[in-house]
Every structure is written in structure tokens, then in C-alpha cells.
RODO-2510 file (C-alpha; in nm, 4 decimals, decimal comma):
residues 455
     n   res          X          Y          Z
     1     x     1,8241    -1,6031    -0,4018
     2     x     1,7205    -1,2478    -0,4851
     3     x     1,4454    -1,1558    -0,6923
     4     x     1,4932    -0,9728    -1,0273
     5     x     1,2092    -0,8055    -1,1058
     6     x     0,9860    -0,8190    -0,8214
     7     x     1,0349    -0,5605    -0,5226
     8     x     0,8189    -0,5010    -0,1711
     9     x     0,5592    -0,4022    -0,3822
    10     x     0,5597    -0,6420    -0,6726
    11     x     0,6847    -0,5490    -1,0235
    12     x     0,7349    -0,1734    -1,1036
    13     x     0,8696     0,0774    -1,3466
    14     x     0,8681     0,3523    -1,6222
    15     x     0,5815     0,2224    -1,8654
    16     x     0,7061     0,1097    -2,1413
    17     x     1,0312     0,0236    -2,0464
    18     x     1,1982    -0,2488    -1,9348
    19     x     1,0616    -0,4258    -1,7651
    20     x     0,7084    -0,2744    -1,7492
    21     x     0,6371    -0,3098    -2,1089
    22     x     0,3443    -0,5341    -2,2803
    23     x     0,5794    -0,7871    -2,3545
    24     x     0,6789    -0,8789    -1,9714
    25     x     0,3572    -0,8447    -1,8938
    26     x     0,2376    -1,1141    -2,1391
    27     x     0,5351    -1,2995    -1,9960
    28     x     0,4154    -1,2444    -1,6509
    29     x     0,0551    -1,3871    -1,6532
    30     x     0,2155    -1,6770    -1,8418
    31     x     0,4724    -1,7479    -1,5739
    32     x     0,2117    -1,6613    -1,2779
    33     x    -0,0402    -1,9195    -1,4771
    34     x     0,2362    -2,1853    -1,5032
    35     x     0,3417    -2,1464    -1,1233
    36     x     0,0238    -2,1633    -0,9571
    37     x    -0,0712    -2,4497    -1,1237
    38     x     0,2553    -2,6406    -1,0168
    39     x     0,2213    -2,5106    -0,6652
    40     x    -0,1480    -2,6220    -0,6795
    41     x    -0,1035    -2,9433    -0,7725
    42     x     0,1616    -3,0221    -0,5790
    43     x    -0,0509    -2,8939    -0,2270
    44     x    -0,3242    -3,0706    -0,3533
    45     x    -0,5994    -2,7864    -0,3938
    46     x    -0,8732    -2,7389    -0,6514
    47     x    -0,8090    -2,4806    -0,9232
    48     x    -1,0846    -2,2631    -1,0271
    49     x    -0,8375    -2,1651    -1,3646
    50     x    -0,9588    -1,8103    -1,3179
    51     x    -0,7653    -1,4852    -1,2697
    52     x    -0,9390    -1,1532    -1,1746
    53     x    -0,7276    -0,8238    -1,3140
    54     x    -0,7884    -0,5014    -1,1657
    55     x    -0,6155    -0,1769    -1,2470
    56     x    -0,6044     0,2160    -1,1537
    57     x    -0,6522     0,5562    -1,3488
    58     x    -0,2967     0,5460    -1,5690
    59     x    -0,2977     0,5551    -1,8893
    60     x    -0,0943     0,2683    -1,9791
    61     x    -0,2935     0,0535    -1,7820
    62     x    -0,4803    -0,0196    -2,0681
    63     x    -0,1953    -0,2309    -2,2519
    64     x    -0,1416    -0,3932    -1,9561
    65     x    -0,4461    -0,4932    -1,8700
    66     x    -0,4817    -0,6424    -2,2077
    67     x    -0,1036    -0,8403    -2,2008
    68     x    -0,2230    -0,9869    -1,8629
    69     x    -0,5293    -1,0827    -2,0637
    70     x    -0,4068    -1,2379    -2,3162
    71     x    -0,1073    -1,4247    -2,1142
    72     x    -0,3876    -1,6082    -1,8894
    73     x    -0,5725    -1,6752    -2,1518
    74     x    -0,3316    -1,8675    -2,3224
    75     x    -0,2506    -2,0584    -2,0838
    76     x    -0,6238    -2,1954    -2,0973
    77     x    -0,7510    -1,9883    -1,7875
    78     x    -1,0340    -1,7766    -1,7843
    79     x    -1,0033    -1,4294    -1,6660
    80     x    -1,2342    -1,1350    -1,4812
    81     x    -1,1771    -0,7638    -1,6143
    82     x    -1,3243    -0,5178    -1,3341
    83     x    -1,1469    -0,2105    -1,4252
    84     x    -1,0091     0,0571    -1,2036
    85     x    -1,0807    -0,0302    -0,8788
    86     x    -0,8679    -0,0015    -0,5219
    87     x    -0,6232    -0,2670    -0,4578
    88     x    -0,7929    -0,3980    -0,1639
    89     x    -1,0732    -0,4196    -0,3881
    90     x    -0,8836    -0,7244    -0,5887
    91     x    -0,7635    -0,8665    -0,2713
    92     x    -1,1098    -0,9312    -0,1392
    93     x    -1,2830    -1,0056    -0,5202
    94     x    -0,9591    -1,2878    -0,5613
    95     x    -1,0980    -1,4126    -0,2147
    96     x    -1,4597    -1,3940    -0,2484
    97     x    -1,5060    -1,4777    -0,6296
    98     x    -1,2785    -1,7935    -0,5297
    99     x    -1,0363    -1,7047    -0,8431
   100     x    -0,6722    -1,8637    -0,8292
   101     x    -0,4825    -1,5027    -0,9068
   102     x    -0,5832    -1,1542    -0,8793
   103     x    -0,3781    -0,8924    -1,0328
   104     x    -0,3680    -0,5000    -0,9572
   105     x    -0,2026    -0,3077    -1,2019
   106     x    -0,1004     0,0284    -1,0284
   107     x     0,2270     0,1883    -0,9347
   108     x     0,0619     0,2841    -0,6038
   109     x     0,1815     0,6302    -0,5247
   110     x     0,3766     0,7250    -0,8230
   111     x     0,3207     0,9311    -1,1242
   112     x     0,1662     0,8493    -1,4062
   113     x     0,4787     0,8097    -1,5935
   114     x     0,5417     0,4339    -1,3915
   115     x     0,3369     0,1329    -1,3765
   116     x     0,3652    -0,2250    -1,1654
   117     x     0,2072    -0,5171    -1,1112
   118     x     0,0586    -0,6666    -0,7616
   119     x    -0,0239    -1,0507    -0,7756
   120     x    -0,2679    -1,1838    -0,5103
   121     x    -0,3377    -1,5425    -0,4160
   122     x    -0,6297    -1,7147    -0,3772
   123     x    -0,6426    -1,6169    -0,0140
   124     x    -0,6224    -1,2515    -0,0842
   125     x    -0,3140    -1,2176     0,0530
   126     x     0,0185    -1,0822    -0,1917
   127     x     0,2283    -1,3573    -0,2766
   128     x     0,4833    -1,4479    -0,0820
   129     x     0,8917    -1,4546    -0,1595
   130     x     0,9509    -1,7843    -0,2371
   131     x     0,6132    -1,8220    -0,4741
   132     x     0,7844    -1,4668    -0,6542
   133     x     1,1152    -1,6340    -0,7362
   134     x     0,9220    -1,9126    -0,8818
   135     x     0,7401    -1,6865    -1,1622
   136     x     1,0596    -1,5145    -1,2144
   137     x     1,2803    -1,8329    -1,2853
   138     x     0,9671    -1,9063    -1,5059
   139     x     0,9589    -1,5569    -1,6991
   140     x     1,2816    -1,5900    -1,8101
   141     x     1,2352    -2,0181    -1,9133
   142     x     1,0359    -2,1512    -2,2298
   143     x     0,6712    -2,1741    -2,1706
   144     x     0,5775    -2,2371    -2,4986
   145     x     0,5437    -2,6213    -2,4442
   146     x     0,2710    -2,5245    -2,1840
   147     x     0,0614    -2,2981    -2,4046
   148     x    -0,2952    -2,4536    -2,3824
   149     x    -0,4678    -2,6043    -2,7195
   150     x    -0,6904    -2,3978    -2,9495
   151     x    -0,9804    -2,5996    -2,7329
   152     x    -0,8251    -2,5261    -2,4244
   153     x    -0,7922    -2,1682    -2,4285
   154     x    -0,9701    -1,9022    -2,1670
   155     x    -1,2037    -1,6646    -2,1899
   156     x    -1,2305    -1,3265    -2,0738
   157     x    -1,5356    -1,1887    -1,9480
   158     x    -1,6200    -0,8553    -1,7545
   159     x    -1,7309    -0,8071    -1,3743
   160     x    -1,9909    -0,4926    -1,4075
   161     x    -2,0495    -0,4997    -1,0396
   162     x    -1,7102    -0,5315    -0,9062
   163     x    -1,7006    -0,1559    -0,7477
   164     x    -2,0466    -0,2099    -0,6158
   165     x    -1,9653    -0,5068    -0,4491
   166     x    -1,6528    -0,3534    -0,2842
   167     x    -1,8618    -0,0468    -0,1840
   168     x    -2,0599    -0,3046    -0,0046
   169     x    -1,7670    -0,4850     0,1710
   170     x    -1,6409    -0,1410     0,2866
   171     x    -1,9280    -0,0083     0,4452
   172     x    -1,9680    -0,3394     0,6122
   173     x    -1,6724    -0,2437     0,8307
   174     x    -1,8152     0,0193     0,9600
   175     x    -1,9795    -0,0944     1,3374
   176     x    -2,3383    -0,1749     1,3285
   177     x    -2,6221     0,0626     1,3945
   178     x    -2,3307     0,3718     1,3087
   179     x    -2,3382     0,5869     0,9946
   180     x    -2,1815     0,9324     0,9247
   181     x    -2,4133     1,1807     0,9758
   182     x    -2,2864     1,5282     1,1061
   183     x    -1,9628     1,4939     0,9579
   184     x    -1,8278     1,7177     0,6956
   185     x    -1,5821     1,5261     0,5115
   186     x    -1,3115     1,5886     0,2214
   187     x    -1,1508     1,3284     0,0793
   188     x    -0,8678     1,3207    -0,2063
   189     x    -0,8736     1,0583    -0,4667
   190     x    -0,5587     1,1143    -0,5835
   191     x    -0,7670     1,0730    -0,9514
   192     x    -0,6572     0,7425    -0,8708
   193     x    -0,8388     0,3750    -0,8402
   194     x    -1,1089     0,5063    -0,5686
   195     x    -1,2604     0,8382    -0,7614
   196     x    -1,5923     0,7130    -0,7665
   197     x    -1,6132     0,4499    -0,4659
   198     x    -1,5056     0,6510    -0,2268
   199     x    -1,7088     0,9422    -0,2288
   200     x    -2,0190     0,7022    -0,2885
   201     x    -1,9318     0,4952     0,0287
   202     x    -1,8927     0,8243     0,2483
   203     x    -2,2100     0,9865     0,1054
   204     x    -2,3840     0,6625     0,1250
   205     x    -2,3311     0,6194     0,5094
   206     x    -2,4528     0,9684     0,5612
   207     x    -2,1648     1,1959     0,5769
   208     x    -2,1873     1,5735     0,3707
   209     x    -1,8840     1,4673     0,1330
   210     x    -1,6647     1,7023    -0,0890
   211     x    -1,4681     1,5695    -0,3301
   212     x    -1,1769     1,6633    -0,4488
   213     x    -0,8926     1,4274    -0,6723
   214     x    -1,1592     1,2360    -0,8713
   215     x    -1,0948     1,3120    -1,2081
   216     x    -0,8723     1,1417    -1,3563
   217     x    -0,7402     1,1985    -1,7375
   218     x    -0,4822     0,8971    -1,7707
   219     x    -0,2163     1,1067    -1,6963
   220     x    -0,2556     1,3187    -1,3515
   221     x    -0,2944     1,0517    -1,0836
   222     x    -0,0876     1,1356    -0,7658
   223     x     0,0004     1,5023    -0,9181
   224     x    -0,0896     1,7447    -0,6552
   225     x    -0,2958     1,5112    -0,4797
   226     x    -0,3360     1,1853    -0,2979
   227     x    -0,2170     1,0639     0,0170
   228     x     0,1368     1,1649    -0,1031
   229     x     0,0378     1,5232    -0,1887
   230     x    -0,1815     1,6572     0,0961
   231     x    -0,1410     2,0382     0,0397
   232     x    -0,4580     2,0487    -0,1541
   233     x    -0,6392     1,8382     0,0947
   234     x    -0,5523     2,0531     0,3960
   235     x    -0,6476     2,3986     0,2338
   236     x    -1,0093     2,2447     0,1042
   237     x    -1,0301     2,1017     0,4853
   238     x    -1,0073     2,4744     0,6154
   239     x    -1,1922     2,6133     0,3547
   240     x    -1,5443     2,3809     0,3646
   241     x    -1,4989     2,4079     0,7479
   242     x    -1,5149     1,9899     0,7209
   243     x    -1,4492     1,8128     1,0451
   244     x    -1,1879     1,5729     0,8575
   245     x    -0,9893     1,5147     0,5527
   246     x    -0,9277     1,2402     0,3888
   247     x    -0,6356     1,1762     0,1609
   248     x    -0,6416     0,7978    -0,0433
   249     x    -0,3452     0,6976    -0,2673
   250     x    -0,3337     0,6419    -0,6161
   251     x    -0,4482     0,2846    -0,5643
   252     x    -0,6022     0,3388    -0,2675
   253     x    -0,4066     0,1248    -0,0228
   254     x    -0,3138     0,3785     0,1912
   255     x    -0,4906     0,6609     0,3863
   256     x    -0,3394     1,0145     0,5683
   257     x    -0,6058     1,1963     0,7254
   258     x    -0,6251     1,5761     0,8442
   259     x    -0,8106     1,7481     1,1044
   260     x    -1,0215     2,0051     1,1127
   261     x    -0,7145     2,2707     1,1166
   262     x    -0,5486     2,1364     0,7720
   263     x    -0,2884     1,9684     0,9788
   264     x    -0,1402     1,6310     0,8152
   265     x    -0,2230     1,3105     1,0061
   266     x     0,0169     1,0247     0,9489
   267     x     0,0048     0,6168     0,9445
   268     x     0,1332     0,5882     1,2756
   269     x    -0,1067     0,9102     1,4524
   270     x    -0,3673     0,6522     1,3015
   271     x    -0,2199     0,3629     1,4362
   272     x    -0,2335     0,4665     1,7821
   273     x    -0,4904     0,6485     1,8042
   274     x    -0,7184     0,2768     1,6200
   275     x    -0,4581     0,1186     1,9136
   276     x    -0,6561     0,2450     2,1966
   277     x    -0,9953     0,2178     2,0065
   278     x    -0,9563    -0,1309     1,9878
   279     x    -0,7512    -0,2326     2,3116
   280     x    -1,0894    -0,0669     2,5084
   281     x    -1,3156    -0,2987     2,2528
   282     x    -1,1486    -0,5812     2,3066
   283     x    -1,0324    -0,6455     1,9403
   284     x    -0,6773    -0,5676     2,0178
   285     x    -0,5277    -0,9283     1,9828
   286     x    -0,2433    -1,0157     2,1671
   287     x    -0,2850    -0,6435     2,2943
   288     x     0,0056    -0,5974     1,9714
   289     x     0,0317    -0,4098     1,6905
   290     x     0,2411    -0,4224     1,3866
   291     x     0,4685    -0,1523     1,2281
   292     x     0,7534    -0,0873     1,0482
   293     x     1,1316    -0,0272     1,0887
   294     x     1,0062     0,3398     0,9634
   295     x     0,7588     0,4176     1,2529
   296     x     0,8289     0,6746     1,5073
   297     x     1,0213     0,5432     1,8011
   298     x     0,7704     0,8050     1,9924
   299     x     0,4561     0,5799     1,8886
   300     x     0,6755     0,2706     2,0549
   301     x     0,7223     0,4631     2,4248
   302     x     0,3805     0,5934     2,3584
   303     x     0,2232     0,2902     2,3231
   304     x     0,4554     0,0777     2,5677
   305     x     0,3057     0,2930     2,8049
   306     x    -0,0283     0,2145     2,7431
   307     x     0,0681    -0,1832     2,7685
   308     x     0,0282    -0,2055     2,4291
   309     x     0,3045    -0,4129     2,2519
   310     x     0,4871    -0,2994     1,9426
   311     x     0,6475    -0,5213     1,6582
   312     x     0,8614    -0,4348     1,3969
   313     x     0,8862    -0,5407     1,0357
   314     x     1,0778    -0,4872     0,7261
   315     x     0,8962    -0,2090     0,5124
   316     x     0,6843    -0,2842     0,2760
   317     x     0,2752    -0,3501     0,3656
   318     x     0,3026    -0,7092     0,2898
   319     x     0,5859    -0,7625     0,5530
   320     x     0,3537    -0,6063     0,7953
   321     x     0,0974    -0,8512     0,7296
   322     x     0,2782    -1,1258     0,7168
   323     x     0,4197    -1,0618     1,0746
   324     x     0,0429    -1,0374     1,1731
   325     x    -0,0382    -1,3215     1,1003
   326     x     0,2312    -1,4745     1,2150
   327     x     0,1799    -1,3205     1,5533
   328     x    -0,1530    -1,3254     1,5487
   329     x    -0,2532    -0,9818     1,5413
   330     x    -0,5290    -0,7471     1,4310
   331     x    -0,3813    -0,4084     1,3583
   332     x    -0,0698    -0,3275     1,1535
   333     x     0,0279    -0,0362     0,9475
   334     x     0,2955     0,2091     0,8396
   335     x     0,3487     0,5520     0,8845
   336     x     0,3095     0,6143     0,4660
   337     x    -0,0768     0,5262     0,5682
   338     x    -0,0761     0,1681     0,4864
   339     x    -0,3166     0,0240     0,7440
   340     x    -0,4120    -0,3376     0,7965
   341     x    -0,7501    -0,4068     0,9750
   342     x    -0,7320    -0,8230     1,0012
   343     x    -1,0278    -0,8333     1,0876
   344     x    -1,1924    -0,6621     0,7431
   345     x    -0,9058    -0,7180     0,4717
   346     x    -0,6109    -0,9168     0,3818
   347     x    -0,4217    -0,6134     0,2423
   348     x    -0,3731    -0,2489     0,3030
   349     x    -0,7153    -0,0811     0,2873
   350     x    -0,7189     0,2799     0,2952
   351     x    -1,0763     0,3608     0,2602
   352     x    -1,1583     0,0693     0,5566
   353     x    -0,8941     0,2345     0,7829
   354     x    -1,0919     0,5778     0,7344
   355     x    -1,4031     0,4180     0,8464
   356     x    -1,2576     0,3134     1,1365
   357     x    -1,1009     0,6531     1,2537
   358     x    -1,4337     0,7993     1,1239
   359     x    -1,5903     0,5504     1,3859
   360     x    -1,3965     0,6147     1,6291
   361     x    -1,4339     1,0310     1,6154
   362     x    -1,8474     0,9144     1,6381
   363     x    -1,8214     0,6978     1,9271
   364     x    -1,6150     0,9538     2,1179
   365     x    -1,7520     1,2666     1,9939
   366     x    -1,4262     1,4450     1,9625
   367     x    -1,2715     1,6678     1,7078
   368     x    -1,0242     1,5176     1,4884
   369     x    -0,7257     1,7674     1,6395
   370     x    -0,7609     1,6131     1,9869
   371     x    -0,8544     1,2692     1,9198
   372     x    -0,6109     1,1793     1,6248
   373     x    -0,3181     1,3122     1,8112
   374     x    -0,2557     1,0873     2,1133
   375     x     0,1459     1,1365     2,1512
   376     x     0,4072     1,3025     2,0470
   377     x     0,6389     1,2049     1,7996
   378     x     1,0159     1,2474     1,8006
   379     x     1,2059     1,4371     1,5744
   380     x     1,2181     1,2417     1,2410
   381     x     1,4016     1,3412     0,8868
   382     x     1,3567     1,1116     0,6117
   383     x     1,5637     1,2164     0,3070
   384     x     1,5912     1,0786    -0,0505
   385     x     1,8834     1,0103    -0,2707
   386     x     1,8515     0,8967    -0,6055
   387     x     2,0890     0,6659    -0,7833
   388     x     2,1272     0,6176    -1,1488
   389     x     2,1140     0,2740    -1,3627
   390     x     2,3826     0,0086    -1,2254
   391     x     2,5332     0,2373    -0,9272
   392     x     2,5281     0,0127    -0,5692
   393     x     2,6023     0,3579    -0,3296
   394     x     2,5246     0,1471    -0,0590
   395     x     2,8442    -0,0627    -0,1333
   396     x     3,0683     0,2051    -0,1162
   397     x     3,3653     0,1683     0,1453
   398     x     3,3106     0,5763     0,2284
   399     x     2,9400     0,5190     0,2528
   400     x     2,9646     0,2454     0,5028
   401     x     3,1877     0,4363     0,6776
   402     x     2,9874     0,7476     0,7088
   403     x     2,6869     0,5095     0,8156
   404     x     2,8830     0,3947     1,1309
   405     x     3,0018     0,7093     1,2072
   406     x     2,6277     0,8446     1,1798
   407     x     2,5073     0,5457     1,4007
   408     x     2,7626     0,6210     1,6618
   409     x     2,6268     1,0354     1,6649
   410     x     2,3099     0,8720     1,7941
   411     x     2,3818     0,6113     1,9607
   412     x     2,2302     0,7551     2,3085
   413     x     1,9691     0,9659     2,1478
   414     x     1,8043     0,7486     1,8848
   415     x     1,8124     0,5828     1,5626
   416     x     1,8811     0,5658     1,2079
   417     x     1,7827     0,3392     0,9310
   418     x     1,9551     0,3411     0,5577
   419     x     1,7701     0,1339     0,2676
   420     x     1,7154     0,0892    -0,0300
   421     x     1,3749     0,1630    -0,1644
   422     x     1,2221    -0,1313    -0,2897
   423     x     0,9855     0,0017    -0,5666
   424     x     1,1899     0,3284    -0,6798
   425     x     1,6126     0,4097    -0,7334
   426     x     1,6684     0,5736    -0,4107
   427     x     1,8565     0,5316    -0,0794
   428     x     1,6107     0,6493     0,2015
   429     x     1,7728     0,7861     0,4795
   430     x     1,5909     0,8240     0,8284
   431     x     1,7421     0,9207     1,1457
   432     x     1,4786     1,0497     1,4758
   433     x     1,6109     1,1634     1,7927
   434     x     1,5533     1,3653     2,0974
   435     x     1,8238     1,6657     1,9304
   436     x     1,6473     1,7946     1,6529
   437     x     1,9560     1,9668     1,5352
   438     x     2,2067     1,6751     1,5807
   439     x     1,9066     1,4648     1,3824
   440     x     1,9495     1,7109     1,1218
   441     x     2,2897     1,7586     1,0930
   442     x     2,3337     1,3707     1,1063
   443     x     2,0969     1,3260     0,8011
   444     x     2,2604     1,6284     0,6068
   445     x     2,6150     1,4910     0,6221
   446     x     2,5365     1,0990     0,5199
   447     x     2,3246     1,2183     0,2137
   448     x     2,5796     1,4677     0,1103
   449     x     2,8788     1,1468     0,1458
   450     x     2,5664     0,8758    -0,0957
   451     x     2,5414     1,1381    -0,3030
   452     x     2,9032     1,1396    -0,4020
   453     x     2,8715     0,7953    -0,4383
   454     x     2,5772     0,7550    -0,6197
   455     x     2,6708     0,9305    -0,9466
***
């Protein structure tokens, strides 16, 4: 069964419109309320009846903040308000303030323009699939017979220390007996979820911090800045002469870095770069790390070659972890800068990941240029096509056809990898390869043939 509303990220969209408006949101909580309780009782585990909601910078994230509210609450559960905060943040809070649902309400990387809605359970980890379709067969059914009794209903009360206590959790992660000191660092807040904890946790440990992103207005998050927008990031870098850069999403999930020269350091220059960090530690488990179908096939050889074993998953971060911990292992990550530490939080954490590579650049006392930068990738385009309301390009005889014929091109020389986006209307198209020019021309051609098809 597919899911309706929810996609690898859970539900997102234009505020305001279906089907991120108050009124599914409302319908949401309700449904989420009604489901957990069912799945609950039915494993047999004790229900606090408490739901923590967490949001970031955009402006409609006040009304639905206040839906959510008011959809727990009616179903008789109490619920947490912390404010804007990163969505690792909730993840850990749902864990540690033993709550039976957190909520983020972000649209991650997007402008302010779009909203979603993230739903954690009580282990801090994103609900899975199956638990999804449940709330959605629920959102559309009558819950009215389940409403809780005037006596019944929940309360909603406010968490003043939530950021502090996340501060605390973060620099926590950092080894003992290290701090920061000597480095110069810029980091971009995107104006997003971690404007004020993240410069506090860097200047706390010690490090000369610049900040740059962390004023948000409701209505600029993500534009010009954040981990999706690094242009700003790498000129301040080179200007202040900082050792490192350090670029955060609007929610805060995600990290790029950039070295001392402006240049852009991606998810998977992180990945292997923490790889070897933690295979000479010891914390490498399994000697395996997770990525996705989207990582470079040059971090694969790269870190084959260092006996290092790589897995692939579906995109999305919660695919990643859910292979980890299915395989038992401690690092995981895309090349968008979603990073999973196991060992420090359930979730994506992009200010925990930074502390790591921070770490790292301490312990070996090298520049960021030379020790961020441990192979090199293969050529790789990734290309978007958008696709308005109700069009399926992907089902298009001409399409499919094109995709074979693309796959055959480089069939000796690399890969490619058509999808569907899961949280926007776009085909992504990625092909890498040894021939830069037969990459190119491979990617040019199939986007040219969807974008027939797609208006």
C-alpha cells in the first residue's frame, strides 16, 4: 500500500495548501494520537499520553504548532511546546523526556513558502512505513467517537529549557578532555531551527565563532544560506581567514562543511573522512558504513580499499538509519549532509556530525583542505526536472525508453539513478562516470526526453 500524504521525509508542502494547512494538521495529531495508542496497547507498553512539538524559523509554523496542539489535546494527551529547535533536538527530547510522540514541524531545506511535519516515536527514531499508513487510513476515518471527555482532555505546557538541554547533549559528543580552542569557525544557520544553539555550543567549547544565517524573520530561512546555499559561507570562510565553515540546514539535520579555501565539503567527503577516524578508534562497527543510492561510487572504491565496507540504502535519512540498525552499524549518512552518529543520536544531527569532524581536525592537527578530502570523487551530475500537479513522467513509454538507452551509454563506465523526489515534484536525475563528457551528455539528453513528458 502506498502512502498518501507522507513521503521520505514525513508530510510536506506549500503552507496553506493542501495538505499542509491547519486543518490536516489538527487531523494529523488526532490520527497520530489514535494510532499510537492502538499500537501501544496492543505491544503492551506504558503510555506516558504526552507529545513534545518542536518547530523551525517559518512563519507558518505558528498555526501549525497550534493545530498539532490542539489535535493532541483533544484526544486527552498532554503536550510539550519547546519552540524552534533542530530536529535532532526533538528526537533526543521524545527519548529522554520519555514522551509517546515528538513532532518537528520544518520543511527541512526548503523555502519558507513550504512546511511538513516529522513524527518521532518514543525511541527517537522517525516512524516507520507501516506505523505511517496507519495514521493515514486514520486521517481520512471518523475520530470523533474517540475525542476524549471535557475531564479527559490534555494540557499544554511549555519546555523553557529545551535548547539548553540539547546544547548540553551536543557538546557531550564531543571526546572528553577536547574543546575548540584555536579554531576560527563560521557557521551558517540557514536562519533556520539552530540560530542560537549553534553558535552557543561552538563558542561554548572554546572555538572564535562567526556567525552568519542567524536571523531569521519568518520568511528567509534557507534563502541564500544554509547547507543548501553555501556561497555565502565560503566567501565569509576566506574573508575571517577561519580554519572551517560550517553550513547547518534549515532544521538543522544536515551539515556541509568548507575548508579553509571556501571550497564546499559534501556528506560523503565527511563520511569518509569520520570513516577512517573511527575505523583507527575502534568505533567503526562491523568496520561498515551506511549511504545512499546517491553517494559517489568514488567514496565506495575509496573506502573498499581501506577494508571498509559500504551499504546502500534508499534515499531518504531515515532509510539510512534504519539499515544501521539493522546491520548494526555506527556511521551512516548522505551526500546532502545528513549524517548519523549511532552512537550520539537516533536521527540526522548536523551540529553532532560537525563536532566530530571538528574533533577529528584537533586530534590530527591538520587543515581542513587536506584532512577533509581523503579521495577523489567521480564525475557526478545531478539534475532536476519538475513536474506539474497529476503528471507521472516517469510512466511514460518514451521516458522508459530513454532510461534504458541511458543505462546502456554507461554500462562499462558507471551508473545512473532516476527517482522521484520524495518531499518535492521533481524527477532527480544522477548519472557519475569515469567520461565526464559522456556523463554529461547522458544527463542532458534524458532530462531534455522527462521534460517533454512532464508538461
Amino acid at each position: 500500500m502506498t502512502r498518501k500524504y507522507f513521503g521520505t521525509d514525513g508530510i510536506r508542502g506549500r503552507a496553506n495548501t493542501a495538505p499542509m494547512t491547519a486543518d490536516m494538521a489538527l487531523k494529523i495529531a488526532m490520527a497520530t494520537a489514535s494510532a499510537l495508542r492502538e499500537m501501544n496497547k496492543k505491544a503492551g507498553r506504558e503510555r506516558t499520553n504526552r507529545a513534545i512539538i518542536g518547530k523551525d524559523t517559518r512563519l507558518s509554523g505558528y498555526m501549525f504548532e497550534e493545530a498539532m496542539c490542539a489535535g493532541f489535546v483533544s484526544m486527552g494527551m498532554d503536550v510539550i511546546l519547546v519552540g524552534p529547535i533542530p530536529t535532532p533536538g526533538i528526537a533526543m527530547l521524545t527519548r529522554s523526556l520519555r514522551t509517546d510522540v515528538g513532532v518537528m514541524i520544518s520543511a527541512s531545506h526548503n523555502l519558507f513558502e513550504d512546511n511538513g511535519i516529522k513524527l518521532f516515536g518514543p525511541d527517537g527514531y522517525k516512524l516507520p512505513d507501516d506505523v505511517e499508513r496507519a495514521i493515514e487510513v486514520k486521517i481520512e476515518g471518523d475520530l470523533s467517537k474517540e475525542l476524549a471527555l471535557p475531564a479527559d482532555l490534555g494540557k499544554a505546557t511549555r519546555l523553557e529549557d529545551a535548547q539548553g538541554r540539547y546544547i548540553e547533549h551536543v557538546k557531550g559528543s564531543l571526546p572528553k578532555g577536547l574543546n575548540l580552542e584555536g579554531l576560527k569557525i563560521v557557521v551558517d544557520c540557514a536562519h533556520g531551527a539552530a540560530y542560537k544553539v549553534a553558535p552557543q555550543v561552538l563558542w561554548e567549547l572554546e572555538a572564535e565563532v562567526i556567525s552568519i544565517g542567524v536571523a531569521p524573520n519568518g520568511r528567509n530561512i534557507n534563502d541564500g544560506y544554509g547547507a543548501t546555499a553555501t556561497d555565502a559561507l565560503q566567501k565569509a570562510v576566506v574573508e575571517q581567514k577561519a580554519d572551517i565553515g560550517i553550513a547547518l540546514d534549515g532544521d538543522a539535520d544536515r551539515v556541509i562543511m568548507v575548508d579553509e579555501k571556501g571550497q564546499k565539503i559534501d556528506g560523503d567527503q565527511l563520511m569518509a573522512a569520520l570513516a577512517l577516524s573511527m575505523q583507527k578508534a575502534g568505533t567503526l562497527a562491523q568496520d561498515t558504513i551506511v549511504a545512499t543510492v546517491m553517494s559517489n561510487l568514488g567514496l565506495e572504491k575509496f573506502l573498499e580499499s581501506k577494508k571498509i565496507r559500504m551499504l546502500r540504502s534508499q534515499v531518504g535519512d531515515r532509510y539510512v538509519v534504519e539499515t544501521m540498525r539493522e546491520k548494526g552499524a555506527t556511521l551512516g549518512g548522505e551526500q546532502s549532509g545528513h549524517i548519523i552518529l549511532s552512537n550520539h543520536n537516533s536521527t540526522g544531527d548536523g551540529l553532532v556530525a560537525a563536532l566530530q569532524v571538528l574533533a577529528l581536525l584537533k586530534q590530527q592537527n591538520k587543515k581542513a583542505s587536506e584532512a577533509l578530502r581523503v579521495f577523489n570523487p567521480l564525475p557526478q551530475i545531478l539534475r532536476n526536472v519538475k513536474f506539474g500537479t497529476g503528471a507521472k513522467p516517469l510512466d511514460n513509454s518514451k521516458v522508459q525508453d530513454a532510461i534504458k538507452s541511458a543505462e546502456k551509454k554507461l554500462l562499462n563506465d558507471g551508473r545512473l539513478l532516476v527517482r522521484a523526489s520524495g518531499t518535492e515534484p521533481l524527477i532527480r536525475v544522477m548519472a557519475e562516470g569515469q567520461d565526464s563528457k559522456l556523463v554529461e551528455n547522458v544527463v542532458g539528453d534524458l532530462c531534455a526526453v522527462i521534460e517533454q513528458a512532464a508538461r
